[in-house]
C-alpha positions in Angstrom: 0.0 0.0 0.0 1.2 3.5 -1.1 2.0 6.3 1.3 -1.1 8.8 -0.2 -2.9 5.3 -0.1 -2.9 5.5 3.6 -3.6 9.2 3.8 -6.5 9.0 1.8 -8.0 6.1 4.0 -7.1 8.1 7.3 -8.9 11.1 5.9 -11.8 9.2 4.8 -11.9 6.3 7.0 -12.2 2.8 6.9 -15.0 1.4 8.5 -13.1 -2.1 8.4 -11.7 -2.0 11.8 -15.3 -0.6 13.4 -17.2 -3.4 11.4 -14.7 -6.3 12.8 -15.7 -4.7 16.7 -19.1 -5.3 15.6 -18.6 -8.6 14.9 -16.8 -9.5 17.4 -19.5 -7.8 20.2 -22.2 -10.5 18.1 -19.8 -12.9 18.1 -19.2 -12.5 22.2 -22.7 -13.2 22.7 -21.6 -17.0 22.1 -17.6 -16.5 23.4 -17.4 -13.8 25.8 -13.9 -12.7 25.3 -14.4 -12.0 21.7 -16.3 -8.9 23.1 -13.0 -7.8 25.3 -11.1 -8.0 21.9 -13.4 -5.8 20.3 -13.0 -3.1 23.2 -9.2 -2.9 22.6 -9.6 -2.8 19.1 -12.0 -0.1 19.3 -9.5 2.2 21.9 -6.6 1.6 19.4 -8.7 3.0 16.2 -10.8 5.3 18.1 -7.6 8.2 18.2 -6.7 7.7 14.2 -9.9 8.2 12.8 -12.2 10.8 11.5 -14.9 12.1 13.4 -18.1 10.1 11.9 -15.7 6.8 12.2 -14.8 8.1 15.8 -18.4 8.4 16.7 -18.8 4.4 16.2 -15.6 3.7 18.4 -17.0 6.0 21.2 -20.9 4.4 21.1 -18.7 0.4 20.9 -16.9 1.2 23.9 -19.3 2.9 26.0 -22.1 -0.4 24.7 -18.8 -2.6 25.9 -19.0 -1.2 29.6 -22.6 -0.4 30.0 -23.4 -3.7 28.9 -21.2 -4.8 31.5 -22.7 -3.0 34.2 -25.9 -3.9 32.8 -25.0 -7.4 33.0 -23.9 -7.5 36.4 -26.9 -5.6 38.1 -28.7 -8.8 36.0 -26.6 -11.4 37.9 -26.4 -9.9 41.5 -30.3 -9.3 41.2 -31.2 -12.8 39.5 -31.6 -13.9 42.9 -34.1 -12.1 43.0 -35.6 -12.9 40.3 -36.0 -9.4 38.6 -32.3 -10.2 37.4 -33.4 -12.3 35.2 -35.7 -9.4 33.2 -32.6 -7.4 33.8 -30.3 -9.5 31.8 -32.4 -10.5 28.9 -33.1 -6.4 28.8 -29.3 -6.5 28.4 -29.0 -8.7 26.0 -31.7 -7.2 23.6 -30.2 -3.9 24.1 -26.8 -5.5 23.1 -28.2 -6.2 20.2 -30.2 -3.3 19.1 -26.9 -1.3 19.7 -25.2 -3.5 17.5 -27.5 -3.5 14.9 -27.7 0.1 14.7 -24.5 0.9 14.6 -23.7 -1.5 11.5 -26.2 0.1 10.0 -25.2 3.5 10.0 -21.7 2.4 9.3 -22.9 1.1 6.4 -23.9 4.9 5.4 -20.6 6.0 6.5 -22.9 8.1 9.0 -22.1 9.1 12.9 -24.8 7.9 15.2 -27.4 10.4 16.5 -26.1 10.4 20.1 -23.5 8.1 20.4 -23.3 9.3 24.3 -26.9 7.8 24.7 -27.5 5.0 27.4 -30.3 3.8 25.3 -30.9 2.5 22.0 
């Protein structure tokens, strides 16, 4: 790969990297640590890429650790029984996350409010 090959990818950005975090975050639905790959990917791109790119690596990492506090108010309430709500809540907001994001990397679009705790 050229030199202006890689200068013209930088300034435009490659949604390669952000679509291989998605994956992996789908992917860690079946093996969990695929999901703490895709975090480290996604702090290594985030600082290299353009804004709209930069906007998908913000709305992984925050969907990485939400999910995981999510996830754990699930387990330490399941005894309760409202965990159990709790984590299948987490786990469909996982994937709506997901989902939308691909989707609007797709577009080469930023997300509407990639600070959201929502959808």
């Amino acid at each position: 790969m050229t030199e202006q090959t890689t200068d013209i990818q930088q300034h435009t950005g490659e949604p390669g990297n952000a679509k291989i975090v998605y994956i992996l975050y789908f992917i860690s639905l079946v093996v969990g640590i695929t999901g703490l790959v895709g975090l480290v990917m996604a702090y290594i791109y985030k600082s290299d890429a353009p804004d709209w790119l930069r906007d998908h690596y913000r709305w992984q990492i925050r969907t990485f650790w939400i999910g995981l506090l999510y996830g754990f108010i699930g387990v330490v309430t399941a005894m309760f029984l409202v965990g159990y709500l709790i984590l299948l809540f987490t786990l469909v907001w996982f994937i709506v996350r997901c989902v939308k994001g691909l989707q609007r990397l797709e577009k080469r679009q930023p997300l509407a409010d990639s600070g959201s705790w929502m959808f």
